[in-house]
Biopython code that builds the backbone (N, CA, C, O; Angstrom):
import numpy as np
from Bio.PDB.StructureBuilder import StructureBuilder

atoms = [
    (1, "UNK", "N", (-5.874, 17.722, 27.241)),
    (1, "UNK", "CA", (-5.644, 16.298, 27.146)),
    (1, "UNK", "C", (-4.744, 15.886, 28.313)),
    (1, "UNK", "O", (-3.774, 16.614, 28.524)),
    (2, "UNK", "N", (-4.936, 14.781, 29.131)),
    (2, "UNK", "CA", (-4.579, 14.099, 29.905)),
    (2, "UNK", "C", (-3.295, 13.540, 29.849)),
    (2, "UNK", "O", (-3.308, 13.218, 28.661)),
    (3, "UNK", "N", (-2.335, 13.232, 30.207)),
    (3, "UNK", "CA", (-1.142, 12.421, 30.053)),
    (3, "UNK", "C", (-1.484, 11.001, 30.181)),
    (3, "UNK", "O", (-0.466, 10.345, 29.960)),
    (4, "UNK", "N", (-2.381, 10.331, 30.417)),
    (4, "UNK", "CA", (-2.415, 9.118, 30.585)),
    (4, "UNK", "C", (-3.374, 9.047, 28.752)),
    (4, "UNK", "O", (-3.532, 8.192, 27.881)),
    (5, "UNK", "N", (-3.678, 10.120, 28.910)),
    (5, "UNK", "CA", (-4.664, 9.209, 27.261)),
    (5, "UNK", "C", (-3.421, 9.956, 26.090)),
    (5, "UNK", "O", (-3.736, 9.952, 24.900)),
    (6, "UNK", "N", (-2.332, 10.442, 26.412)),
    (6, "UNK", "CA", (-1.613, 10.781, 25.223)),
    (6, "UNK", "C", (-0.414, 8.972, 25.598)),
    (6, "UNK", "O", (0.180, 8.218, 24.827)),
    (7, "UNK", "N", (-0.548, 8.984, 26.834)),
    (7, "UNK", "CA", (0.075, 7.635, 26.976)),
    (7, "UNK", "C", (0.146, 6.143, 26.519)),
    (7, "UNK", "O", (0.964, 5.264, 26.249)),
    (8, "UNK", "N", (-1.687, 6.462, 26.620)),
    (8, "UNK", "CA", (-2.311, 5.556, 25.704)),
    (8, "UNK", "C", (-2.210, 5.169, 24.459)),
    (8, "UNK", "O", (-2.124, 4.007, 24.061)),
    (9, "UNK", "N", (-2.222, 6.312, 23.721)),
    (9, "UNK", "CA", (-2.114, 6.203, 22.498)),
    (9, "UNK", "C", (-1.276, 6.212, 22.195)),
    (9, "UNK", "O", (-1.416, 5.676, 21.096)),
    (10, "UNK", "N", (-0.095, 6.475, 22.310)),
    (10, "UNK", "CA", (1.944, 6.351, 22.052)),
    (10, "UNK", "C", (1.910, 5.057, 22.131)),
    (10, "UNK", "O", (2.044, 4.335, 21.143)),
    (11, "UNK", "N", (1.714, 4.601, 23.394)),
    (11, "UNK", "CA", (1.559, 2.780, 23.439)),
    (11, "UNK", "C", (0.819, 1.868, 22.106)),
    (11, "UNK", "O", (1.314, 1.170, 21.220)),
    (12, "UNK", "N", (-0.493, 2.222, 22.419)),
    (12, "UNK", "CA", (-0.808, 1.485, 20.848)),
    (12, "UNK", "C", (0.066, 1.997, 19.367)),
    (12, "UNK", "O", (0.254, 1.248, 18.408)),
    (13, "UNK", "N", (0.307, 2.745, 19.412)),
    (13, "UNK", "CA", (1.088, 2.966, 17.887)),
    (13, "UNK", "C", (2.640, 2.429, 18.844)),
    (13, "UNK", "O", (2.032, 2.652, 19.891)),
    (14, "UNK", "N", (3.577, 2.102, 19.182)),
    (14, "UNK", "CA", (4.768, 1.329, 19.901)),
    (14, "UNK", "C", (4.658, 0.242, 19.402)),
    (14, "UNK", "O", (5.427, -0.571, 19.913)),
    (15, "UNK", "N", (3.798, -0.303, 18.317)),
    (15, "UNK", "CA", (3.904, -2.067, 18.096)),
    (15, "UNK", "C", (3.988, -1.714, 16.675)),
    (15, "UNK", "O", (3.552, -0.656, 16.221)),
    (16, "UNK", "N", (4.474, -2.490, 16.093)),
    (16, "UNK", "CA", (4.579, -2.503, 14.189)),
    (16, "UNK", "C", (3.534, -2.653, 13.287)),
    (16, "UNK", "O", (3.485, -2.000, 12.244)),
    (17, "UNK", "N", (2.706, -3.455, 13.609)),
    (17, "UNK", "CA", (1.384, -4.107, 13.366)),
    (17, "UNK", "C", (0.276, -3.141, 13.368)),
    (17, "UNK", "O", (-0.567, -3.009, 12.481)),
    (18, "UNK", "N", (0.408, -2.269, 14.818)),
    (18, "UNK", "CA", (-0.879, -1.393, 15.210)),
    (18, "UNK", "C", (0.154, 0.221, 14.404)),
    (18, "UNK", "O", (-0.422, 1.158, 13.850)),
    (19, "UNK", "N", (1.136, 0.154, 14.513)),
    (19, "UNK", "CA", (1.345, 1.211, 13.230)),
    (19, "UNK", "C", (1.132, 1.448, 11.946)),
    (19, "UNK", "O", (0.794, 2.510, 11.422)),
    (20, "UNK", "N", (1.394, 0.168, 11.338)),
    (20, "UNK", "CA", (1.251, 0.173, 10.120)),
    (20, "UNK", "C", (-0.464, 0.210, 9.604)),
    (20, "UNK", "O", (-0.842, 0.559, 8.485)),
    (21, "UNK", "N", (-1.521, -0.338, 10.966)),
    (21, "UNK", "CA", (-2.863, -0.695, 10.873)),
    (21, "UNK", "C", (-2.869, 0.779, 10.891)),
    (21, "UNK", "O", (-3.055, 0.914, 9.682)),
    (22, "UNK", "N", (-2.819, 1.763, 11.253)),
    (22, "UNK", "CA", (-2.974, 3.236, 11.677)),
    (22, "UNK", "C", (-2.899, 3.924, 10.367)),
    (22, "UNK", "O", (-3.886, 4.370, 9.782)),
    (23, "UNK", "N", (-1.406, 4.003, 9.839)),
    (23, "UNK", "CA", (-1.398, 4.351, 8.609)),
    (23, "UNK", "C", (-2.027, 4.148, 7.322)),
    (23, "UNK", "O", (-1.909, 4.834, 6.307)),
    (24, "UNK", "N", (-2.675, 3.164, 7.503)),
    (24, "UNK", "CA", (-3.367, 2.358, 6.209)),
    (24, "UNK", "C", (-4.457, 3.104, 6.126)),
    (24, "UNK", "O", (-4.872, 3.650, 5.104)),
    (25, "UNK", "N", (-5.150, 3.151, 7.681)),
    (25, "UNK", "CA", (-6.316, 3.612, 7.711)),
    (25, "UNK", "C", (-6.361, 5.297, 7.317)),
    (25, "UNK", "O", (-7.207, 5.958, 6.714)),
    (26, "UNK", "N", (-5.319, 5.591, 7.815)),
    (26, "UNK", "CA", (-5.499, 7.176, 7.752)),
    (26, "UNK", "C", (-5.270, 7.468, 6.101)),
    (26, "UNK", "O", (-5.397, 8.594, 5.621)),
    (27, "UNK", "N", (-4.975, 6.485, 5.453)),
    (27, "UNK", "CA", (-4.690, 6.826, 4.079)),
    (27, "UNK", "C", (-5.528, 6.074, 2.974)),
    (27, "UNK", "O", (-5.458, 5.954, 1.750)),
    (28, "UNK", "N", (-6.511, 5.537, 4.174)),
    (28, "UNK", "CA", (-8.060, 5.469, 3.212)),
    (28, "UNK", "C", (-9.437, 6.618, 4.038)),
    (28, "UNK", "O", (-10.612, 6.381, 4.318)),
    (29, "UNK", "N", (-8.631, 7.790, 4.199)),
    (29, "UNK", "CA", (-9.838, 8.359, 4.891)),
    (29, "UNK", "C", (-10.628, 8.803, 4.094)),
    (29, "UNK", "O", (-9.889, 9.105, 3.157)),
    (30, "UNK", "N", (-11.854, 9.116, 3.738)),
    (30, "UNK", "CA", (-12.355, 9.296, 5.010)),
    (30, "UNK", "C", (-13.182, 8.148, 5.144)),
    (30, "UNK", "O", (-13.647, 8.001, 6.274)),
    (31, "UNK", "N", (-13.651, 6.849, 3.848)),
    (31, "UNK", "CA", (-14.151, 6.042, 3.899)),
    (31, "UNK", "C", (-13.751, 4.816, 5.135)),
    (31, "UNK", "O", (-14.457, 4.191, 5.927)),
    (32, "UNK", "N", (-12.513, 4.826, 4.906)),
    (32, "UNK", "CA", (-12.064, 3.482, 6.038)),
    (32, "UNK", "C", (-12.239, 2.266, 5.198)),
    (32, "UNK", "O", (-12.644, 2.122, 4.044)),
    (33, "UNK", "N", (-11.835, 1.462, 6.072)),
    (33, "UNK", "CA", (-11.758, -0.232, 5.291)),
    (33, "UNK", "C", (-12.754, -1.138, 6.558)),
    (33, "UNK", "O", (-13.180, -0.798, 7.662)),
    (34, "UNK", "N", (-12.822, -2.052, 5.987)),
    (34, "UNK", "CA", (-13.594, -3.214, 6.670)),
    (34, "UNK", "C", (-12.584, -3.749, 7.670)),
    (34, "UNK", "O", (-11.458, -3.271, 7.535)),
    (35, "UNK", "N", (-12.719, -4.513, 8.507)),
    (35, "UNK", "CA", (-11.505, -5.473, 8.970)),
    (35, "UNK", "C", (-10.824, -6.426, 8.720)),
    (35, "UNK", "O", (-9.751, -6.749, 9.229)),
    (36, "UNK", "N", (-11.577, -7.062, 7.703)),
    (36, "UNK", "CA", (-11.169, -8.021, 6.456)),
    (36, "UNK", "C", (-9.701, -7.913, 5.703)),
    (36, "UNK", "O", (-8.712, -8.626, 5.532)),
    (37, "UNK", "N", (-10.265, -6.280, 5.276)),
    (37, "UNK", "CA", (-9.645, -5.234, 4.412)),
    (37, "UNK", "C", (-8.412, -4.979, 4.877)),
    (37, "UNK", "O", (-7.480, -4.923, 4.075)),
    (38, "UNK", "N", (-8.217, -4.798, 6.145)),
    (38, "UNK", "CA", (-7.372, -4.644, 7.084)),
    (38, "UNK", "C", (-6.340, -5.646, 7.130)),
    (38, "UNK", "O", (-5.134, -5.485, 6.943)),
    (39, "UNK", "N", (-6.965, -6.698, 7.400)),
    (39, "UNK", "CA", (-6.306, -7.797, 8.182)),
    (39, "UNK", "C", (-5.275, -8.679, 6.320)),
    (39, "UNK", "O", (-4.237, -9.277, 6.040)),
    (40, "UNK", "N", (-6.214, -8.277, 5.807)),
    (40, "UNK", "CA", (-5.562, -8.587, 4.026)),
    (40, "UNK", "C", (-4.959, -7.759, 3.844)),
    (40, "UNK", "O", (-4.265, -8.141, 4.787)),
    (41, "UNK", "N", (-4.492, -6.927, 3.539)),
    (41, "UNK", "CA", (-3.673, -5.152, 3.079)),
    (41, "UNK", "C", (-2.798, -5.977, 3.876)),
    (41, "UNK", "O", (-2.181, -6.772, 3.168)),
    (42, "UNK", "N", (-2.485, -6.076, 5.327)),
    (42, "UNK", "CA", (-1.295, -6.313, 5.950)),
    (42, "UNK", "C", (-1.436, -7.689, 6.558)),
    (42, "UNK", "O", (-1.698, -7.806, 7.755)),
    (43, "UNK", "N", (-1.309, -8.489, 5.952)),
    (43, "UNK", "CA", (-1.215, -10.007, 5.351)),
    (43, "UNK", "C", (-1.112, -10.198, 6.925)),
    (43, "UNK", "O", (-0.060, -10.736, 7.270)),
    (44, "UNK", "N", (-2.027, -9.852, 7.994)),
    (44, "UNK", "CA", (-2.376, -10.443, 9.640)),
    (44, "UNK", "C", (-4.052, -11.342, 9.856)),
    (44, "UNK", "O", (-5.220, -11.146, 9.523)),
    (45, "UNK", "N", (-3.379, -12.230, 10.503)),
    (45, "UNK", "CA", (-4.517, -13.061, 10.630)),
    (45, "UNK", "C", (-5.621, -12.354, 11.382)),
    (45, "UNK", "O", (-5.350, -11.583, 12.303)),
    (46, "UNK", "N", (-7.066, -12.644, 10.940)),
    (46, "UNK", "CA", (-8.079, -11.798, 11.230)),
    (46, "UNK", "C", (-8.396, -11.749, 12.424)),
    (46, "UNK", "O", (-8.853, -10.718, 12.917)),
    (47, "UNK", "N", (-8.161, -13.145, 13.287)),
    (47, "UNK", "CA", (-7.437, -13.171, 14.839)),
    (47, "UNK", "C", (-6.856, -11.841, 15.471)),
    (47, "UNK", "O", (-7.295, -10.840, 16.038)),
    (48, "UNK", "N", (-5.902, -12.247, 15.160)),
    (48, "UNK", "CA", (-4.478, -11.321, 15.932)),
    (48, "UNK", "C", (-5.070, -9.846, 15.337)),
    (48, "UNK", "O", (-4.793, -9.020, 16.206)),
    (49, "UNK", "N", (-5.895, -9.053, 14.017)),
    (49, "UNK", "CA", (-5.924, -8.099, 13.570)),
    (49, "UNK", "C", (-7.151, -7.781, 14.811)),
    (49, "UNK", "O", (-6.800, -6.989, 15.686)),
    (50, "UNK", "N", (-8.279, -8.250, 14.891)),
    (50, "UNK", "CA", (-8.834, -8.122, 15.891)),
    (50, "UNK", "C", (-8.394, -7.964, 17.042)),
    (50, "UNK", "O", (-9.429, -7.848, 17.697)),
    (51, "UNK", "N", (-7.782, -7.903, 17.549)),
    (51, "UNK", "CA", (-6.099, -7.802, 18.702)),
    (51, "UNK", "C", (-5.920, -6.227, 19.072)),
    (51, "UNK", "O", (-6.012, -5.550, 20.097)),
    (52, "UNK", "N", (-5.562, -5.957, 17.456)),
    (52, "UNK", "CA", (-4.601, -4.712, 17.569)),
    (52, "UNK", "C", (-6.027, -4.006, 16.993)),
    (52, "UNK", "O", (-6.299, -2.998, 17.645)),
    (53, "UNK", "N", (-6.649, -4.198, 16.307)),
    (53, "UNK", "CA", (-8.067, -3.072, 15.990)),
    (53, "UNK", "C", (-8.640, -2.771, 17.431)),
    (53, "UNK", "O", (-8.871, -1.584, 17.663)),
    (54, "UNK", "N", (-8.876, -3.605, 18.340)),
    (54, "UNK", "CA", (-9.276, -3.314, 20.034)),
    (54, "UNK", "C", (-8.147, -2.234, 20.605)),
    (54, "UNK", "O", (-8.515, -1.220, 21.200)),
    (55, "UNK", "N", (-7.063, -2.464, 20.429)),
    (55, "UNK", "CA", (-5.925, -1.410, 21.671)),
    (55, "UNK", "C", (-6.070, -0.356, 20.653)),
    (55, "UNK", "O", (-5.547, 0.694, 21.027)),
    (56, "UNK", "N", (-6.659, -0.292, 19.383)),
    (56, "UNK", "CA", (-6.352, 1.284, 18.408)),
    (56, "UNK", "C", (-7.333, 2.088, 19.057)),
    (56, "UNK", "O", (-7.097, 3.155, 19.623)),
    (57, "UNK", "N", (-8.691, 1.411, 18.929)),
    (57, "UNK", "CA", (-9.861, 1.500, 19.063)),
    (57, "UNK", "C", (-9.752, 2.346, 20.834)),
    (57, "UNK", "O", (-9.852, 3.539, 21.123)),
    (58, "UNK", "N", (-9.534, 1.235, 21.650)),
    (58, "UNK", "CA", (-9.450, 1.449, 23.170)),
    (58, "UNK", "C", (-8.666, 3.012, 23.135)),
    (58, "UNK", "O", (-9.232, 3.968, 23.666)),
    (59, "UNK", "N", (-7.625, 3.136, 22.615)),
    (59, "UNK", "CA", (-6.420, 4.613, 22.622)),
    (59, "UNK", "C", (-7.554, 5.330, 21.716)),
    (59, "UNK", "O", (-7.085, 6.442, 21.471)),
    (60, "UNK", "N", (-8.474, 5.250, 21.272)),
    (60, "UNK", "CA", (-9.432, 6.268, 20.850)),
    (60, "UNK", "C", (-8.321, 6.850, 19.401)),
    (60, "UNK", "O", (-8.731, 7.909, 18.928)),
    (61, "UNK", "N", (-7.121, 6.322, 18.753)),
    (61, "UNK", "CA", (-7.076, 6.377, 17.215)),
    (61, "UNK", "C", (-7.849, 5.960, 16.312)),
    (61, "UNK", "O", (-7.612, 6.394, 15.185)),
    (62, "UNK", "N", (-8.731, 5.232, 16.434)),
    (62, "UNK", "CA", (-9.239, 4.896, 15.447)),
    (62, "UNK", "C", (-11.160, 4.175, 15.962)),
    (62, "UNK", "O", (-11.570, 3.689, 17.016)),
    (63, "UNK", "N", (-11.565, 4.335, 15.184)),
    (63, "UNK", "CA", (-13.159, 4.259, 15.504)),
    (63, "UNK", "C", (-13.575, 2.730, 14.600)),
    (63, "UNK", "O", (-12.867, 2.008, 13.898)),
    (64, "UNK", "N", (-14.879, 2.650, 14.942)),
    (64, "UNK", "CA", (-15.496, 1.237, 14.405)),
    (64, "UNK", "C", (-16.654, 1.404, 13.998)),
    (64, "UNK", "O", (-17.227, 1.768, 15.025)),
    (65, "UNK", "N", (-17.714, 1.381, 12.864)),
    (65, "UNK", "CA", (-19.228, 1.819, 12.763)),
    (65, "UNK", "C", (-19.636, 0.760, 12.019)),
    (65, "UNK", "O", (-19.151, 0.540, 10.909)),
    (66, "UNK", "N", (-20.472, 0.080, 12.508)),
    (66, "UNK", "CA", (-21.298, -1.030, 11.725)),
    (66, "UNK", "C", (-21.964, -0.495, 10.630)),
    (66, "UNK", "O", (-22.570, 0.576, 10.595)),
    (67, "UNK", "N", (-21.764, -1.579, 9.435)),
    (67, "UNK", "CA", (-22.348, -1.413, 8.152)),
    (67, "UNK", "C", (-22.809, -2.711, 7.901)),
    (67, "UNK", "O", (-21.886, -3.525, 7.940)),
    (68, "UNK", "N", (-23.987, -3.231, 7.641)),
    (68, "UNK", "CA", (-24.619, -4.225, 7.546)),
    (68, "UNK", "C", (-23.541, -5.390, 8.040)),
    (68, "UNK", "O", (-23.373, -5.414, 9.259)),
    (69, "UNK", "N", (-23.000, -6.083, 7.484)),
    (69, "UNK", "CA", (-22.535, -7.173, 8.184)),
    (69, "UNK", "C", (-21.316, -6.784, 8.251)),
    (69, "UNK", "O", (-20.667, -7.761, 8.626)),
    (70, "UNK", "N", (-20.698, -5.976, 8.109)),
    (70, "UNK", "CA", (-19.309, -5.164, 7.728)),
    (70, "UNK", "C", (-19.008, -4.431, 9.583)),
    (70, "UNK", "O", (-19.927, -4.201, 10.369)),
    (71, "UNK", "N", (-17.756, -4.240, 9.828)),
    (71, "UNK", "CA", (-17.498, -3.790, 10.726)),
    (71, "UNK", "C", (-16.101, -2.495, 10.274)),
    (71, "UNK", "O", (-14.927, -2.848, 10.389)),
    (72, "UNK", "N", (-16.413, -1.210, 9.835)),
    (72, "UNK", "CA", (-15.881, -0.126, 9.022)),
    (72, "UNK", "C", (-14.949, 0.481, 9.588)),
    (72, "UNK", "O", (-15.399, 1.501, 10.109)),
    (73, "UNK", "N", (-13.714, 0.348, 9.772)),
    (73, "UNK", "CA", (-12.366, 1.256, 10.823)),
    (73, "UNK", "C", (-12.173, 2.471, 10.350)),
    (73, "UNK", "O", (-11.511, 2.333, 9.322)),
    (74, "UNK", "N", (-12.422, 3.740, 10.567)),
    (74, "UNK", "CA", (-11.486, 4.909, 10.377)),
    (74, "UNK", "C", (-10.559, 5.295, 11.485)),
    (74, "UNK", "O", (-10.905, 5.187, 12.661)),
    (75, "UNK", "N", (-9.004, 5.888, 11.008)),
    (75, "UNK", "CA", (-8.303, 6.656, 11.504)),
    (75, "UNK", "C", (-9.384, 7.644, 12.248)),
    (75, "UNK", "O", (-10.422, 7.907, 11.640)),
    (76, "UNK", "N", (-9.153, 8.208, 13.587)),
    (76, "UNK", "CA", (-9.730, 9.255, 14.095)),
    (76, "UNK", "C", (-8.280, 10.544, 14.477)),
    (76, "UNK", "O", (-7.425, 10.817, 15.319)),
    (77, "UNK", "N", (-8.932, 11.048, 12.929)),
    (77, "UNK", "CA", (-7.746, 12.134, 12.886)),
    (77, "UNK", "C", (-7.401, 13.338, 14.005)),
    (77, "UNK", "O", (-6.285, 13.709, 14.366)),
    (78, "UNK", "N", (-8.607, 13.791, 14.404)),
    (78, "UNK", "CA", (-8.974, 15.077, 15.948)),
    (78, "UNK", "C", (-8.157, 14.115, 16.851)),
    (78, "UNK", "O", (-7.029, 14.527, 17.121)),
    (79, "UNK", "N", (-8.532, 12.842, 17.400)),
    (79, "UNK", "CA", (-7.867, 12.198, 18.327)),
    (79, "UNK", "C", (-6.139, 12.023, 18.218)),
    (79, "UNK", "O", (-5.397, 11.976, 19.199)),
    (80, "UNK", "N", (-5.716, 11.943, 16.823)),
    (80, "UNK", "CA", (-4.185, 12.269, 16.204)),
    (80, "UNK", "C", (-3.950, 13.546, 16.776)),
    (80, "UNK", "O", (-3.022, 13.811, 17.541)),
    (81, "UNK", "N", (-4.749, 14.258, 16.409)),
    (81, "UNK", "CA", (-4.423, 15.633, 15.914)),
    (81, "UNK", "C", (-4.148, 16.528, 17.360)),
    (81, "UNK", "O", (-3.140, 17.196, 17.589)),
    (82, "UNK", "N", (-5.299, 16.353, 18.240)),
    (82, "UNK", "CA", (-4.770, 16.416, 20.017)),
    (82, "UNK", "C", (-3.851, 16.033, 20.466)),
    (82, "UNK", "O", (-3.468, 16.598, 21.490)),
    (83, "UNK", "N", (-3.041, 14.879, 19.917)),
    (83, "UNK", "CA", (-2.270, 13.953, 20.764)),
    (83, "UNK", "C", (-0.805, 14.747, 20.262)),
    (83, "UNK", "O", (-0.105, 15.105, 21.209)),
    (84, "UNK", "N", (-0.449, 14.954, 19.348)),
    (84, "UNK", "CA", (0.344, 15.536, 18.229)),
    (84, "UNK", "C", (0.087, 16.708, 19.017)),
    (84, "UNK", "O", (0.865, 16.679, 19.971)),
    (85, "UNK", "N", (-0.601, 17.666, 19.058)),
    (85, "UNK", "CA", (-0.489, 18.775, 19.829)),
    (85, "UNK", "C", (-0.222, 19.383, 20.971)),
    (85, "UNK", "O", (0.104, 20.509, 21.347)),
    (86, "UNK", "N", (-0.552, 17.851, 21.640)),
    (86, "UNK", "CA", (-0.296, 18.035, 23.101)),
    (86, "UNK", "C", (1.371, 17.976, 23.266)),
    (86, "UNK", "O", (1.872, 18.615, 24.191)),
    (87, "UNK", "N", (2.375, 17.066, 22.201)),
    (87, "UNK", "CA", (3.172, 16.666, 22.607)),
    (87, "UNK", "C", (3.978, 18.093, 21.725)),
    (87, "UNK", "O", (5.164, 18.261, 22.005)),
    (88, "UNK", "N", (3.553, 18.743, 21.045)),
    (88, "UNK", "CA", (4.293, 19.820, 20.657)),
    (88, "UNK", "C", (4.056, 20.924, 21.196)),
    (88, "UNK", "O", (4.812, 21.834, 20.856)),
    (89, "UNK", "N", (2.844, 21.289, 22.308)),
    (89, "UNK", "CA", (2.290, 22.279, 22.587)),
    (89, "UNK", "C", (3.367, 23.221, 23.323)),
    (89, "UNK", "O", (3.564, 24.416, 23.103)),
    (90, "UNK", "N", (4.029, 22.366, 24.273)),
    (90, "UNK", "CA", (4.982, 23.528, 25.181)),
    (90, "UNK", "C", (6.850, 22.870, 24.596)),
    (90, "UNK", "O", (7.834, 22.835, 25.336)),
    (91, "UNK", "N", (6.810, 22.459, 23.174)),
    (91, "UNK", "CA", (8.204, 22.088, 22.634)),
    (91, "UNK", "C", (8.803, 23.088, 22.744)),
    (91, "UNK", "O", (9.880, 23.006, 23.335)),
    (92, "UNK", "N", (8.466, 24.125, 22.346)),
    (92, "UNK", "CA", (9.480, 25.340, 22.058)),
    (92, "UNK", "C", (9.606, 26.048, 23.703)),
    (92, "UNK", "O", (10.721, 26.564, 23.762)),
    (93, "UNK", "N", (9.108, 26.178, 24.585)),
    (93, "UNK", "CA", (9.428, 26.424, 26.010)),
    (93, "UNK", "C", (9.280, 28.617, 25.563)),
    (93, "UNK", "O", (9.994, 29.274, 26.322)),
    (94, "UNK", "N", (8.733, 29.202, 24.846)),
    (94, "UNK", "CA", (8.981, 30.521, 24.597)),
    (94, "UNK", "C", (10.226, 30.439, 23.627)),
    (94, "UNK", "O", (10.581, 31.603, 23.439)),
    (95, "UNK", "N", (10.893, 29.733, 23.058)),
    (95, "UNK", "CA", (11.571, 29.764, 22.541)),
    (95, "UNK", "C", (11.134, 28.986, 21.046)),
    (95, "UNK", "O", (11.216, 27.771, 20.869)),
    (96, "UNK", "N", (10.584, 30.129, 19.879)),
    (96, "UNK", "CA", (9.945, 29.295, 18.123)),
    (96, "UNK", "C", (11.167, 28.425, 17.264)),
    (96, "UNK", "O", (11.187, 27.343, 16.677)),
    (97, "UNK", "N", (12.494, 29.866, 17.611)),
    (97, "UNK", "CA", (13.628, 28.475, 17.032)),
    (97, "UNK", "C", (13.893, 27.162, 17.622)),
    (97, "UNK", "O", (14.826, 26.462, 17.228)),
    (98, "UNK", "N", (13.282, 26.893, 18.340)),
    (98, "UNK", "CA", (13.333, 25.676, 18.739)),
    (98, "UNK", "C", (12.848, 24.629, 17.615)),
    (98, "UNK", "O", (13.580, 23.949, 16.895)),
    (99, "UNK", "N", (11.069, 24.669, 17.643)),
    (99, "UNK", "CA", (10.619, 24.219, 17.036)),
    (99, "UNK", "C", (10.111, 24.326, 15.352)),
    (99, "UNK", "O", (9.498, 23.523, 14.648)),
    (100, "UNK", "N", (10.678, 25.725, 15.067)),
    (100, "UNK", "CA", (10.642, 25.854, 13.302)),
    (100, "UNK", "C", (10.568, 25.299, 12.571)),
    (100, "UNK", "O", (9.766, 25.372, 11.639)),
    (101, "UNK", "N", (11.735, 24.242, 12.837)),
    (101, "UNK", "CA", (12.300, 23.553, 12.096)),
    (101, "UNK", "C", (11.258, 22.068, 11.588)),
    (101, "UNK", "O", (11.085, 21.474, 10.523)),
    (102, "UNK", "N", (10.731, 21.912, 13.009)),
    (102, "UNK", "CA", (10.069, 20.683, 13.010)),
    (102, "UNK", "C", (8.491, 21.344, 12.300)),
    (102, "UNK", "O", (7.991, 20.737, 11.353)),
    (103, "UNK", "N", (8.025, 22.212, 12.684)),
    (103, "UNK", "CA", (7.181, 22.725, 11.762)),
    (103, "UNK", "C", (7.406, 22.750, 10.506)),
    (103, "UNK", "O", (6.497, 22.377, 9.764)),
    (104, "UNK", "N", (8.423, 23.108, 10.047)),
    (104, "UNK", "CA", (8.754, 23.651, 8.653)),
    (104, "UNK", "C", (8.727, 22.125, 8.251)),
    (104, "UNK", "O", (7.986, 22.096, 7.269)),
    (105, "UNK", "N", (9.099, 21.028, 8.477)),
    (105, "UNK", "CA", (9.649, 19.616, 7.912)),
    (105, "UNK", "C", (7.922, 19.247, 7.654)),
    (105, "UNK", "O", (7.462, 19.058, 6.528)),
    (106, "UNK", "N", (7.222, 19.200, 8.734)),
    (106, "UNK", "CA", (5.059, 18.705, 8.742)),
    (106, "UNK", "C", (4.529, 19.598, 7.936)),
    (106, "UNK", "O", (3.392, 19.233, 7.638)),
    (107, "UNK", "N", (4.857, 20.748, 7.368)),
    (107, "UNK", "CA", (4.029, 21.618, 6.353)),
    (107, "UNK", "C", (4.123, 20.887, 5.850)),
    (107, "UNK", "O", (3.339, 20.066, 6.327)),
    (108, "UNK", "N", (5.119, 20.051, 4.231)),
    (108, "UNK", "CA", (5.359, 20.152, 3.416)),
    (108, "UNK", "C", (4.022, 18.961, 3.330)),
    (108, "UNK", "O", (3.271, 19.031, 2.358)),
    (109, "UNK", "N", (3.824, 18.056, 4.226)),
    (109, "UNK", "CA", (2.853, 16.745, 4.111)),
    (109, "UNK", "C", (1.219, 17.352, 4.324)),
    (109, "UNK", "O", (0.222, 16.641, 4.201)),
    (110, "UNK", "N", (1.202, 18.484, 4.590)),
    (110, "UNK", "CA", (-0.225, 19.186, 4.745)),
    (110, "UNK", "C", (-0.094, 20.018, 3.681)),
    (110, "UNK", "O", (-1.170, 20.614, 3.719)),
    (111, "UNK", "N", (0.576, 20.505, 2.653)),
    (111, "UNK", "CA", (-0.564, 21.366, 1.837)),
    (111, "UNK", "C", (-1.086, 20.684, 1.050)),
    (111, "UNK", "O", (-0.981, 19.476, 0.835)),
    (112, "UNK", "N", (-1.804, 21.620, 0.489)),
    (112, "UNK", "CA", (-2.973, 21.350, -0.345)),
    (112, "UNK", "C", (-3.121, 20.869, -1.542)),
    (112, "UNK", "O", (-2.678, 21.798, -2.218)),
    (113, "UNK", "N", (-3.535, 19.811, -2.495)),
    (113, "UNK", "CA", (-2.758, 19.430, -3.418)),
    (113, "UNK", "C", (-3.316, 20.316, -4.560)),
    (113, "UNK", "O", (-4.501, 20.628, -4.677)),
    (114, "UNK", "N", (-2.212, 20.714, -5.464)),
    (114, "UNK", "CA", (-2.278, 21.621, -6.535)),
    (114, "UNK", "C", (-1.057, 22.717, -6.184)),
    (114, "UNK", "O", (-0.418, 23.290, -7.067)),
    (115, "UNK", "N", (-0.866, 22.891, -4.908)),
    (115, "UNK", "CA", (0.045, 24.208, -4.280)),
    (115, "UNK", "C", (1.292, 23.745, -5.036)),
    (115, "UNK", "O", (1.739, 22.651, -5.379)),
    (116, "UNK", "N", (1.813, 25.493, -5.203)),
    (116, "UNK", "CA", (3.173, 24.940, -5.565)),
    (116, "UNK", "C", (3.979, 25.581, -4.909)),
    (116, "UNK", "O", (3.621, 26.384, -4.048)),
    (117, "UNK", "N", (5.288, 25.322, -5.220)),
    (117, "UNK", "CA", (6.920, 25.420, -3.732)),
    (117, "UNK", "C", (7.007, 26.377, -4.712)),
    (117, "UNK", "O", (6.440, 26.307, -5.802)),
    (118, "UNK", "N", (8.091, 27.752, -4.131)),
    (118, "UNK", "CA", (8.732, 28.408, -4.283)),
    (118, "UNK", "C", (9.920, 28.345, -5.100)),
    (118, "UNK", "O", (10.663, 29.323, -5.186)),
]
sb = StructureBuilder()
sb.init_structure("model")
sb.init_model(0)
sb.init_chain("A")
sb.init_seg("    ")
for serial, (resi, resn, name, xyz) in enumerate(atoms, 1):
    if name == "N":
        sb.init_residue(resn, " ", resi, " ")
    sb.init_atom(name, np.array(xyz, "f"), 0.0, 1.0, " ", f" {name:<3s}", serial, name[0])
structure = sb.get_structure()
């Protein structure tokens, strides 16, 4: 991954609006919402939501697939999931105590549900 497209995408999530649009989506995956859906959930005019669905879209977070008259947003999690990697890839420099910690804190939001803690 490129530094200008991890740039990209830091920038679109940098606004409140296109964050909170991010999160919503990623927490209706894998269906996604309409833009309607969108623009109602976070009480933004369908204007301005159209705004910030383009710079998500453009940073390649989030995708668009026509459904009959419907226009369908998902989070594009691989495109997260690169970007997130890229920026942790050389954190620890050869050095894991570095980054343990910050690992150890992102498990707890990835397992699996049913798992149980120690």
């Amino acid at each position: 991954m490129e530094n200008t497209t991890v740039i990209l995408a830091l920038a679109a999530l940098a606004q409140s609006t296109r964050l909170d649009v991010f999160r919503l989506l990623v927490g209706h995956e894998p269906a996604g919402l309409a833009a309607g859906e969108v623009a109602r959930a976070l009480a933004v005019p369908h204007n301005t939501m159209s705004s910030h669905l383009a710079i998500l879209t453009r940073a390649g977070l989030i995708r668009a697939e026509r459904q009959s008259r419907s226009i369908i947003y998902r989070a594009d999690l691989d495109r997260f999931r690169a970007v997130t990697t890229f920026l942790l890839k050389d954190c620890c420099g050869g050095r894991p105590e570095i980054c343990g910690p910050l690992v150890a804190d992102l498990t707890p939001c990835c397992e699996a549900q049913g798992s149980s803690h120690a």
